[in-house]
N, C-alpha and C positions, 0 to 999 in steps of 0.2 A: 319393845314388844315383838318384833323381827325376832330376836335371840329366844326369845319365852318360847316361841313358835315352830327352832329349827330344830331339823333334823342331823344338819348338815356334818360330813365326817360320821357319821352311825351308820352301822351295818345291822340290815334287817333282808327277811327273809317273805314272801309274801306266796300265801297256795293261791293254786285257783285263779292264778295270775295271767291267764291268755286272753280273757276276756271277762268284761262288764265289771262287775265290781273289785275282782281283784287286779285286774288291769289298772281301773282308776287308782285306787289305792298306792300301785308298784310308781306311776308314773306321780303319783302326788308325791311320795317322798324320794324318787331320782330326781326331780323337779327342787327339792328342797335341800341336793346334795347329798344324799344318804347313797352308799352301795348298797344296790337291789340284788337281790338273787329271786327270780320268777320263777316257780312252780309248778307243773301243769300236766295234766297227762296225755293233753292233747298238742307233741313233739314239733311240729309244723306251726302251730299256732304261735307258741310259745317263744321259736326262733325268729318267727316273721316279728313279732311286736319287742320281741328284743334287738333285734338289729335297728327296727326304728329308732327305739329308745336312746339305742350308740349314733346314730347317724345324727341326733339332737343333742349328743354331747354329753348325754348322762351315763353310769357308771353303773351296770347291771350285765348282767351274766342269768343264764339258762339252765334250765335239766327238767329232764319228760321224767316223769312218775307215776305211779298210780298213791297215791295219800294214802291209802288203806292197808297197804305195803311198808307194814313198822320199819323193816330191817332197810327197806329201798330207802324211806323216809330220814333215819337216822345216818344214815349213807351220806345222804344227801346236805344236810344240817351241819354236818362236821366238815363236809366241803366246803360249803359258804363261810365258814365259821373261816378254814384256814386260809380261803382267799379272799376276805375280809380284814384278816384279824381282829376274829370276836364276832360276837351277837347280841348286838343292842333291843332290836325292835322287831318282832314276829305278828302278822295276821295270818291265822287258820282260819282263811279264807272259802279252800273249796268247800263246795258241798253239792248234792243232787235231789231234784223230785222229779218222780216220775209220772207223775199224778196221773189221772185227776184224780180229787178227792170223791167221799162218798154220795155228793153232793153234784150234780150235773149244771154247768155255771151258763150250757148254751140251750137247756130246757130247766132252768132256776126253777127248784123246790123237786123234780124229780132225780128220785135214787141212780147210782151209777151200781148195778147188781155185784161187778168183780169187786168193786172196794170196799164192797161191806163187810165187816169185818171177821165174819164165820166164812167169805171166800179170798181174802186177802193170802198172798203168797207168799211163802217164807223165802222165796227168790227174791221177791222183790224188798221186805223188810230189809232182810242181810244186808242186800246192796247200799239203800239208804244209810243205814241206821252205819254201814261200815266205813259212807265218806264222811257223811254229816258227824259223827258222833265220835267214832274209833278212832277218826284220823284227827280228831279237836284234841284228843286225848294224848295220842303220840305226839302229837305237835308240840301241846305244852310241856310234855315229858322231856322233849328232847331238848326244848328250847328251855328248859327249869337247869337242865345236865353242865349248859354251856354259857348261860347267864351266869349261876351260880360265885363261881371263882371272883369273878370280876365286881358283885356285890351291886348287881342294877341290871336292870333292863325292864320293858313294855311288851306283853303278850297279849296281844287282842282278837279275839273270837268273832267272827261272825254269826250271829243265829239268825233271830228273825222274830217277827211279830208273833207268828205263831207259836214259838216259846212264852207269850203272854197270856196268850188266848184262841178256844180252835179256831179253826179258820174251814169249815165244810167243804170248799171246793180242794182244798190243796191235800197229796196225798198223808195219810196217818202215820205212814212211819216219820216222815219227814218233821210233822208237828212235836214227835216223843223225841225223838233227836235232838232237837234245836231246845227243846224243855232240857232236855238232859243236860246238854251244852252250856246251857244258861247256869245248871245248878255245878256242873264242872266247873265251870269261871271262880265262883263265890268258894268255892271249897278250896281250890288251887290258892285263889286269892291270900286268902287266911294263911294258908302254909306257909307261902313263898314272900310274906309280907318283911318276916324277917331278915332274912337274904336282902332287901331291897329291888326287890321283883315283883313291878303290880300287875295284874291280870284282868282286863275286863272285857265286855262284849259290844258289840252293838248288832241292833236287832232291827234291819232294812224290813220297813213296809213295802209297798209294790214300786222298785225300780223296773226301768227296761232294757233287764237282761236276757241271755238266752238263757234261762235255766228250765223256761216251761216251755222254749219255742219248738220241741216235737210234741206236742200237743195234740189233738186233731181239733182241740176247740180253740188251740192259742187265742185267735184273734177278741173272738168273746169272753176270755177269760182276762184277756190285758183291757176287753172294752168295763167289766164288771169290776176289776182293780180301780180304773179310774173313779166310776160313778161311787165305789166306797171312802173314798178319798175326801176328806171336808176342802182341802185345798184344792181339787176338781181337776189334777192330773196326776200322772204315773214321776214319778222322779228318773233324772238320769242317770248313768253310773257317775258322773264328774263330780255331784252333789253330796256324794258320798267323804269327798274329800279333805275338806274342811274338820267333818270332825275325826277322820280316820291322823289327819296331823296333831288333833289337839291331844289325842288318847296316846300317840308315839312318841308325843316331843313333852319335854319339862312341864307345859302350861296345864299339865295333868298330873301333876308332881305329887298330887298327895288324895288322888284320886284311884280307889282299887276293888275290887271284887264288884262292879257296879255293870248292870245291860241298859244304854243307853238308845231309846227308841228314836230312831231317824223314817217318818209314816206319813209324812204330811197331816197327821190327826186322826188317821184311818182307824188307828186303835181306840180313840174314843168316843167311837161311836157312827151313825150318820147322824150328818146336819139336815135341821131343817131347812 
């Protein structure tokens, strides 16, 4: 069961990797033996949690990017590629919200007037829609270019719940993204089936990451994640781990084009 499970000797590449969930992720398969390459466009962070990672004896390497930056991005991939030798295993991890939605989560049921959608910014779309969405795109693009040859690898997407269903408080481009995301996986899937390339997503309910923490309502917004939760708390990034190995390693061997919800239950529904 050990061997079903490992990664170990595979080279994989991971965004979005300085923190929370793509951290968990990079360190679940350094932890498992795999060469990491971490992601991140935040240059300082990225250094710092990779030198840990080396000071713990695992086998990862660095580089600052912005994801949304094709040409940086593919730069990047054929790096790791060639101080790897190869590309087994990819999470297009990063992504951004800058929320809040149109939905005010620290006066619940009152409108937030900028997000509604005749005052929404085509600044702010771009932005989203260019890490969440463009850069899931490039990712797999580039990670399809360099699997290929070899005739195998695992591409896993990050989305989100709100790929399933809206979510009011969290911002709009972010929801069309992560939908879009979702239906990129299942398309790619199918293509690259032949090759021996499966592609799938998983769609985190409310972990506690920074991704909403400039918020000005964070604290109410992670208190309103919980209370939606039938399981009755926020997930950690660590949690994420488990199935971010099953979707990497062989024990998913015949599993592709699939978004797999990791929510505590939050998506269906509240409990009474």
């Amino acid at each position: 069961m050990n061997q079903l499970f490992s990664v170990r000797g595979q080279a994989a590449i991971v965004t979005g990797a300085a923190s929370g969930l793509g951290l968990a992720i990079a360190e679940a398969l350094a932890s498992g033996g795999a060469r990491v390459t971490l992601l991140d466009l935040n240059g300082a962070a990225v250094e710092r949690e990779t030198g840990r990672l080396r000071q713990a004896g695992l086998e990862v390497r660095a580089a600052a990017l912005d994801v949304s930056d094709r040409q940086a991005l593919d730069t990047a991939f054929d790096a790791a590629a060639a101080a790897h030798g190869g590309l087994d295993i990819v999470f297009a991890n990063a992504g951004i919200d800058p929320g809040p939605g149109f939905v005010s989560v620290a006066h619940r049921g009152t409108r937030v007037p900028e997000q509604q959608i005749e005052n929404y910014s085509d600044e702010r779309w771009h932005k989203v829609v260019g890490i969440s969405l463009d850069a899931a795109f490039y990712s797999i693009r580039a990670a399809a270019r360099l699997m290929k040859p070899a005739g195998r690898g695992s591409i896993i997407v990050t989305t989100s719940i709100s790929a399933v269903r809206p979510a009011p408080a969290v911002g709009m481009a972010y929801m069309a993204a992560k939908a879009g995301a979702a239906h990129l996986v299942r398309t790619c899937a199918l293509e690259l089936a032949r090759y021996g390339i499966r592609v799938n997503a998983i769609a985190p309910g409310p972990f506690a990451t920074n991704i909403s923490a400039d918020r000005a309502d964070a604290a109410d917004f992670r208190a309103a994640q919980t209370a939606a939760v039938p399981l009755g708390r926020v997930a950690a990034p660590e949690e994420i781990q488990g199935l971010a190995l099953l979707l990497a390693s062989g024990a998913s061997g015949f599993i592709t084009g699939e978004q797999i919800v990791i929510d505590g239950g939050a998506s269906l529904g509240a409990a009474c």
